[in-house]
C-alpha positions, 0 to 999 in steps of 0.5 A, spaced: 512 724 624 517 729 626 518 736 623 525 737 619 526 744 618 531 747 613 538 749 618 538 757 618 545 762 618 548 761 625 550 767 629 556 764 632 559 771 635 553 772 638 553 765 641 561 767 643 558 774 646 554 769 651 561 766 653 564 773 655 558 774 658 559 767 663 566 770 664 563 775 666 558 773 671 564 767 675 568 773 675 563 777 679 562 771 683 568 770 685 569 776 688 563 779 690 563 777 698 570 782 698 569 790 699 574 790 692 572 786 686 574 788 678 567 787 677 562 791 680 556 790 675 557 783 672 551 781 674 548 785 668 551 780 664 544 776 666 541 781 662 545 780 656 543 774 656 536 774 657 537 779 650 541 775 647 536 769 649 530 773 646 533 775 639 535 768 638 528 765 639 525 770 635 530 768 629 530 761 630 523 759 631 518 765 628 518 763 622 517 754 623 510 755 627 506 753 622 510 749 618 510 743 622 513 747 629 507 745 634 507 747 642 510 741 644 515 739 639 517 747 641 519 745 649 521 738 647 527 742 643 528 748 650 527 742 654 533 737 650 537 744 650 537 746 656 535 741 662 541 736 662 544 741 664 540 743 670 540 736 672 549 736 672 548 744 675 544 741 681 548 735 683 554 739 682 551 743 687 548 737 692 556 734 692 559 741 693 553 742 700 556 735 701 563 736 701 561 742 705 559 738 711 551 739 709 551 745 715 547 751 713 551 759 713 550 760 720 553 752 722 546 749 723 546 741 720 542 739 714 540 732 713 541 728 708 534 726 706 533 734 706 538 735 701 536 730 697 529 734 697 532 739 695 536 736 689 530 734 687 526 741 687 533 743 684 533 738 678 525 739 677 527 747 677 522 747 682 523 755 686 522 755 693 520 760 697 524 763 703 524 760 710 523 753 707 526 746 710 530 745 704 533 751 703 540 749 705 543 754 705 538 758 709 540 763 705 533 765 701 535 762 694 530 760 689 535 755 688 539 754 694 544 748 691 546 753 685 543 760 686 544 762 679 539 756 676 534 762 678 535 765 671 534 758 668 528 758 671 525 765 668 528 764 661 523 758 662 518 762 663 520 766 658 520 759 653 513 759 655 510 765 654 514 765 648 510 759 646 503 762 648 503 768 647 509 772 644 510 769 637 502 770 636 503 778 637 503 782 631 510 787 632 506 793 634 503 788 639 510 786 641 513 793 641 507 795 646 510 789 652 516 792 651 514 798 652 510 795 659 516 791 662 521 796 660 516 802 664 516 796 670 523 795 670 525 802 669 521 803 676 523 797 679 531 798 678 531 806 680 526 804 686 531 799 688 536 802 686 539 797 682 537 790 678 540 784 682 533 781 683 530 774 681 534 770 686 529 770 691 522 770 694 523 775 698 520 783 697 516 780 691 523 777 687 518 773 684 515 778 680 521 782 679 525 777 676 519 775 671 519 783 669 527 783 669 527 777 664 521 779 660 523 786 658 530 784 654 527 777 652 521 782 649 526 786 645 531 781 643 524 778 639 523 785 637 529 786 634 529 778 631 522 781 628 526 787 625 532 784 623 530 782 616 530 790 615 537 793 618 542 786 617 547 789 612 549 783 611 556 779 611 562 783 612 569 782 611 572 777 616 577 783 620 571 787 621 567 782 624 573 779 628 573 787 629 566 787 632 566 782 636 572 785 641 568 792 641 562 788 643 567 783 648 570 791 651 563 793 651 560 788 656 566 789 659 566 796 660 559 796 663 561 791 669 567 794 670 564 801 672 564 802 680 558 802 684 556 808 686 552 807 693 556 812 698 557 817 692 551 819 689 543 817 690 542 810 689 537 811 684 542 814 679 545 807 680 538 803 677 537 809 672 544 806 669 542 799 670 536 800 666 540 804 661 545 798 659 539 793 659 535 797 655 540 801 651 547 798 652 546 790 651 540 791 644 546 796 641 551 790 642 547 785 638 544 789 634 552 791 631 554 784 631 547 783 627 550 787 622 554 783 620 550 778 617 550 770 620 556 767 619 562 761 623 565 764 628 573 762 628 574 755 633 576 760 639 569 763 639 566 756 637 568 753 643 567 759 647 560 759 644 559 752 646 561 752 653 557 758 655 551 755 657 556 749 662 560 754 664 554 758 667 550 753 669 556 749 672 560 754 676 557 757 682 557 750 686 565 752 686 563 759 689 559 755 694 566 751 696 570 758 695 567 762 700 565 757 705 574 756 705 574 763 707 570 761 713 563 767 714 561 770 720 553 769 722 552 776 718 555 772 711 562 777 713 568 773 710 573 772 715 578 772 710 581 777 707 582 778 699 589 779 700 590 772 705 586 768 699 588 772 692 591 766 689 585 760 690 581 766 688 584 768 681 586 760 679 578 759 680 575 761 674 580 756 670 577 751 675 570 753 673 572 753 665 574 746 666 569 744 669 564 747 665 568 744 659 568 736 662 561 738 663 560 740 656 564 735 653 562 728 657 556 729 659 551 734 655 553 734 647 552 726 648 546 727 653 543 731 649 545 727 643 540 721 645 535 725 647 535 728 640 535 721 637 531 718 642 526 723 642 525 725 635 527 732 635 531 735 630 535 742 630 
């Protein structure tokens, strides 16, 4: 028999944030192959995911093991959430190589039975390690037909350490993972002088990766375990509104900052990386805690809900984009941004709308199905 549990306060600004969030990183997308781009640091909004993720987790979940919540019953629930997307996101992605003319970046031809392969590992959300035959793209991706799927990937293993481990920690515990992982990331972000790891097996991502979602996931769950203690409660409908803009800038304002390689010692660049991760990012949520569960307006829904397609669905677009501005052997564009500026600036409205057709068509009613199908409630 199934566990029905009690419908908890939404946090819907939180779940707009992580819209933000996904402009964010298109946005960066978009424009990271050209020596300008408005977003220099969008790449950081990875990371507020990885805190939002945490906090929500924690907040959604702590409380129900023991009443019902079993191991299982809890990656059913992940599973029926997150993975039809997965699945859309790497057939996109497989349509997309294909419309390309299935040829790797240095022009070399792939068959179409090593992109089936790869489609299959890609659904599986199975990573593949650098140099191997169905690496398409040939470059290194842990998921070449739709390179972003890789924090996918970590927040599963996020789920499962969760599941394993994390929720039986007591908060001291807790805090003590997040004071381990924030030291390692803290080392990794300063050596490597910033935190744009996890994509790729090469020079240990593997590893980087699983510390750079495991130290904000930790502290979302941290700050979900201690928000009983500081949530102030429900405010007045401006202030949240209010709050919610100040936090939207504020994600804004950390990916707009400029790099500062060829200005500065480049560690200084991963000290500010960690900075936003470690302090910037739980600030935001914890602000917008403040102001109690409640809905959001029906722009911050729809933002809120399309979050998750948009990101998922949206770099096969990249994929075709840069390979119509045409690459040297050495990943160059060959086209520059002012010959280019108009596809540029109208594809991440084409992304919005993809990622609001896969939503619409496709993973409300999949995961639809699946819930009555499967016999997991909310």
């Amino acid at each position: 028999m199934k566990a029905v549990f009690t419908q908890k306060p939404h946090y819907a600004r939180l779940d707009a944030l992580r819209g933000v969030a996904a402009l964010i990183v298109i946005v960066y997308h978009v424009f990271e192959c050209f020596t300008w781009t408005p977003l220099p640091r969008g790449y950081l909004a990875v990371d507020f995911f990885f805190v939002l993720s945490g906090f929500v987790i924690g907040y959604a979940y702590d409380d129900r093991w023991g009443h019902g919540l079993s191991t299982w019953s809890f990656f059913r629930r992940r599973l029926v959430r997150l993975h039809p997307m997965v699945v859309m996101g790497t057939a996109i992605g497989a349509l997309c190589f294909v419309l390309q003319g299935s040829v790797r970046w240095d022009g070399s031809a792939v068959g179409w039975e090593v992109v089936l392969v790869a489609m299959l590992l890609g659904m599986l959300l199975l990573p593949l390690p650098v140099g191997a035959a169905p690496d398409v793209r040939g470059n290194g991706e842990l998921f070449p037909l739709n390179g972003p799927h890789w924090s996918l990937f970590f927040e599963y293993l996020g789920n499962v350490c969760y599941a394993l481990l994390l929720r039986r920690l007591p908060t001291r515990w807790l805090a003590a993972v997040c004071g381990l992982a924030g030291a390692a990331l803290a080392w990794i972000a300063v050596g490597d002088g910033y935190l744009g790891v996890g994509w790729t097996m090469a020079e240990g991502g593997l590893w980087t990766g699983f510390v750079r979602m495991l130290f904000p996931y930790s502290v979302g769950m941290l700050m979900a375990r201690l928000s009983p203690s500081f949530r102030a409660g429900h405010s007045s409908l401006v202030t949240r509104h209010l709050s919610f803009l100040a936090a939207s800038l504020a994600c804004v304002l950390v990916a707009v900052l400029p790099l500062f390689f060829g200005e500065c010692p480049s560690w200084l660049n991963g000290l500010y990386d960690f900075l936003c991760v470690a302090i910037v990012f739980p600030t935001i949520v914890w602000s917008m805690t403040r102001q109690g569960a409640s809905r959001g307006g029906r722009w911050q829904t729809m933002l809120g809900d399309l979050s998750y397609p948009l990101y998922a669905v949206h770099y096969p677009l990249m994929y075709l984009f840069y390979a119509y501005i045409g690459f040297s052997g050495n990943l160059v564009p060959i086209a520059e941004l002012d010959r280019v500026w108009p596809v540029a600036l109208a594809l991440p409205f084409a992304c919005i709308l993809l990622g609001w057709l896969s939503l619409r068509f496709y993973d409300i009613p999949v995961r639809r199905w699946l819930r009555a199908h499967h016999g997991v409630s909310s």
